[in-house]
N, C-alpha and C positions, 0 to 999 in steps of 0.2 A: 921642836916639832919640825919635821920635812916636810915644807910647806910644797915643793913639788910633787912629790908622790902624792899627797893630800888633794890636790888638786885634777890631778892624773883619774884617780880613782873616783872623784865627783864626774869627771868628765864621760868617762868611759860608761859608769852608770845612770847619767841623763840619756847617751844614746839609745842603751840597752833599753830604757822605758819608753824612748820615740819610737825604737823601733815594736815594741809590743802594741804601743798605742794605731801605728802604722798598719800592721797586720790583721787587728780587729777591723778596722775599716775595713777593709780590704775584703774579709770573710763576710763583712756583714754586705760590703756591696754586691761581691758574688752572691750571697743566698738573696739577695734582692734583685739582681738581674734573672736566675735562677727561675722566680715564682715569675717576673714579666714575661719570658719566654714558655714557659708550662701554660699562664693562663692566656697566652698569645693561641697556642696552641688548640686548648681545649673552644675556643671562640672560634678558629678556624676548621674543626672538628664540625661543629653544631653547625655552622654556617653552608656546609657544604653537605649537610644530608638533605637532599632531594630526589625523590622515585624520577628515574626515567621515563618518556615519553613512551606509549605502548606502542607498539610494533604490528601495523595491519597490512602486514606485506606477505605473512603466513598464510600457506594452505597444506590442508591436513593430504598427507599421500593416502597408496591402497594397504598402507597398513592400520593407518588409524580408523579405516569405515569399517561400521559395522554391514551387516546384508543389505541390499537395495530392493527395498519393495514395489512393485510394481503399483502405479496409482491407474487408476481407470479402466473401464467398464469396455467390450467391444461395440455395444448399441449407444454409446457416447458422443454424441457431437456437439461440437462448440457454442454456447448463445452465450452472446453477449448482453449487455444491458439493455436493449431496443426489447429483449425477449421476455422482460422481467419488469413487474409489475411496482413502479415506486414505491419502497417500506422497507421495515428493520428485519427482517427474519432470523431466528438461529438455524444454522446449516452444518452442515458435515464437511468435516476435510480431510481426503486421504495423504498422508503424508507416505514419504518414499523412505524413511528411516528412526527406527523405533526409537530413537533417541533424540526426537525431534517431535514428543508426543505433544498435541491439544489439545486440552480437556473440552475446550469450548470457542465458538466460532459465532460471532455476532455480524452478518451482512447487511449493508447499508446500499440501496440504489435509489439514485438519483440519476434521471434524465440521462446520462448517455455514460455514468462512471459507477463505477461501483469498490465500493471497497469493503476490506473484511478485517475484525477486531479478533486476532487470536489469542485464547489465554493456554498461556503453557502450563505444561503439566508438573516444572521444575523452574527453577532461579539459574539454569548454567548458562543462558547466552545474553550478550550483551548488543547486539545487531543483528538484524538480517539486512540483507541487500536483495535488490529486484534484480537477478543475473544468477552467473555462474561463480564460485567459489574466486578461480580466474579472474574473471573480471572484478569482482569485489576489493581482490589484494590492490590491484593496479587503481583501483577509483577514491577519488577524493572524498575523505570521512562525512564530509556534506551530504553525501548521497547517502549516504547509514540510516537505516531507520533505529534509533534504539528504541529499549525497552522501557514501557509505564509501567509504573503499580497501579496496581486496581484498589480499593478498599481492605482487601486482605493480603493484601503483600504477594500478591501473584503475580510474575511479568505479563505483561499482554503489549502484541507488537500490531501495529493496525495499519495494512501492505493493501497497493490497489489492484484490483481483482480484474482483468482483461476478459474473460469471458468464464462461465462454468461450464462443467464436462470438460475441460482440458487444462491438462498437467503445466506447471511453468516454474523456472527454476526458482527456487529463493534460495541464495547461502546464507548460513549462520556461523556468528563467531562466538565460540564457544571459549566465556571467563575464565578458567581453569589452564584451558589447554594454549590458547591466547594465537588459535588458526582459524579460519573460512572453512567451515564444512560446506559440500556441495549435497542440496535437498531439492526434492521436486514435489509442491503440492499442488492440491485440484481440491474445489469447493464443489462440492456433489448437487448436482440441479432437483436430483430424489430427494434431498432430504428437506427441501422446499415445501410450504403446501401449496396443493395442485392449482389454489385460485391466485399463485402468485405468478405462474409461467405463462408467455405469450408464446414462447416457441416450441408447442407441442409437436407432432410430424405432422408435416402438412396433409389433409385429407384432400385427394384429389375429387375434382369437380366429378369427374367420371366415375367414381366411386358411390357419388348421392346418389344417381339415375335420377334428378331432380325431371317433370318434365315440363314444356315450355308453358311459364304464364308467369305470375306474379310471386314474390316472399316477401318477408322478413327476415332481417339474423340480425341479433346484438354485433355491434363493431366497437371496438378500442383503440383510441388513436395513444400512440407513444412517441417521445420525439419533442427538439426545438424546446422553450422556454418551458414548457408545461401549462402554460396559460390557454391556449389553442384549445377547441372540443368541435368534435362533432357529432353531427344528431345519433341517437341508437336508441329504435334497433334501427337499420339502414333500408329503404326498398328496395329489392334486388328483381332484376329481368332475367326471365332464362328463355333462352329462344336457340334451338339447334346445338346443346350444348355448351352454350358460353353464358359465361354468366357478367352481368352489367350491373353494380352498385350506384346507386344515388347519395352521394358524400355531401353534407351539407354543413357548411364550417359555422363555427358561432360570430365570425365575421365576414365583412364583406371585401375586407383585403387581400383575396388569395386571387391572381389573375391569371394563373394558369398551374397544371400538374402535371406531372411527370409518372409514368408508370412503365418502369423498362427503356424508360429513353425514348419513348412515345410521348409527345406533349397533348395535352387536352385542356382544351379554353370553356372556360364557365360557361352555363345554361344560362344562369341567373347571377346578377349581383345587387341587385334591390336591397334588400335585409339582409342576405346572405352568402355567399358565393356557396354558391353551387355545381355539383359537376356530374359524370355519369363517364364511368370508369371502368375496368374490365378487373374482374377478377380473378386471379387464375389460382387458387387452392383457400381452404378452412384451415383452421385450427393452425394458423403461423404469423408472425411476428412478417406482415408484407409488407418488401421496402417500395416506400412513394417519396413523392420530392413535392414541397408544393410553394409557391415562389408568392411572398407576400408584398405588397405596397405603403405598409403601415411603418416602415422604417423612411427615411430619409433618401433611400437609393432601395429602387425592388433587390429584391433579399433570397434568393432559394432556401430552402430547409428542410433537413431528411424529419421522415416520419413513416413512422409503422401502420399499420391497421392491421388489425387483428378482428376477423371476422368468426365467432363460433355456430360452426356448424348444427353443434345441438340444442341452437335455438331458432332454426330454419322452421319457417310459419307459411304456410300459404296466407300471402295478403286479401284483405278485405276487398269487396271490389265496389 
């Protein structure tokens, strides 16, 4: 036997098996680094799916508006909440853009605010703003009113109301289109009932032809805390055309009043503070001032009186 070649030939085929054994490795650690960087992948995939921040910097140009309707009436004029009788009312509101319809309008006044809960006619917007479309893009999301649901999945947006009979901008940002629509509504004082308005037109004194001696008229004070009352119906003076009310507060802390920037100092303040006051028209929401002492430091504070004309009584004598 040639025990060289013999051994030659062992030799040659141990390598050839290291190197097969070598190679497997090798294919198995590739397909095993392989699945680490796929499932690397797939982990970094998942990780990184997140919606972007919404974009309130949009406002819709003149191609996107539809017609602009005009809101309000020419015998329109402004009353604010002084003129409005504290309570819930449903009301009407003329909107400027038919795609911006209300089906329903709930107003709330309270002492000198009022605000109004509107239900929309669709689900497309997601804020309105107290301003112009402009201004809405440029102001801090804080300022956004968004939208409630109501019981049946209806938006309703509830914006504070500055006076009715007059138009005031509100934008809306419209979900779909993801811009500031510019809208102008107005909360109709008609569609009020009539026992709820102090700011009827004022009926001028010279219009009663009242002539000189003694009345009565119901009065309604509005105004300040809402605690405050005064007596009604009021005794009224008429002497040469002017007419002089008798105001008498349900306290005795009021020490003096203001009517036009005329001061006038109580009659009485025994049980009551008392005063005697000039009146210059009915049927309106008259601004007074009346300066109390029941606070810590005397205090001024606006107040209305609302005098109706069509319950003018010659007094008993």
């Amino acid at each position: 036997m040639n025990y060289k070649k013999a051994f030659a030939s062992l030799l040659i085929t141990s390598v050839l098996f290291i190197s097969s054994l070598t190679g497997c490795g090798a294919a198995a650690s590739a397909d095993s680094t392989g699945s680490k960087a796929d499932s690397g992948a797939v982990t970094k995939d998942s990780g990184s799916s997140s919606a972007e921040s919404p974009d309130y910097g949009k406002t819709a140009d003149a191609s996107d508006m539809t017609d602009v309707d005009p809101v309000g009436e020419d015998w329109m004029t402004p009353i604010g909440p002084d003129g409005v009788v504290n309570g819930v009312y449903q009301a009407a509101v003329d909107s400027s853009s038919s795609m911006f319809k209300i089906k329903d309008c709930v107003l709330t006044v309270s002492d000198d605010s009022m605000t109004a809960r509107l239900t929309m006619n669709g689900t497309g917007y997601l804020y309105v703003y107290m301003g112009t479309a402009e201004q809405a893009a440029k102001a801090d999301e804080a300022d956004f009113i968004p939208f409630e649901e109501d019981g049946n999945g209806a938006h309703t947006f509830t914006i504070p109301v500055k006076a009715l009979d007059e138009g005031f901008p509100c934008a809306a940002y419209s979900k779909r289109k993801e811009q500031w629509y510019d809208r102008t509504l107005l909360v109709r004082s008609d569609s009020l009932p009539d026992d709820a308005l102090l700011s009827f037109s004022k009926t001028e004194i010279e219009s009663l032809a009242l002539a000189d001696g003694q009345y009565t008229a119901e009065v309604t004070l509005q105004g300040g805390s809402g605690k405050a009352q005064v007596a009604s119906p009021a005794r009224l003076t008429v002497e040469n055309g002017t007419v002089t009310a008798e105001i008498i507060w349900s306290s005795n802390k009021y020490d003096y009043m203001k009517v036009a920037d005329v001061r006038y100092d109580p009659v009485s303040t025994e049980e009551h503070s008392v005063f005697e006051i000039p009146v210059d028209g009915f049927d309106y929401a008259m601004p007074v001032i009346a300066d109390t002492t029941a606070m810590s430091t005397p205090h001024e504070i606006e107040y209305t009186l609302f005098f109706d004309s069509k319950t003018i009584t010659q007094a008993e004598k």
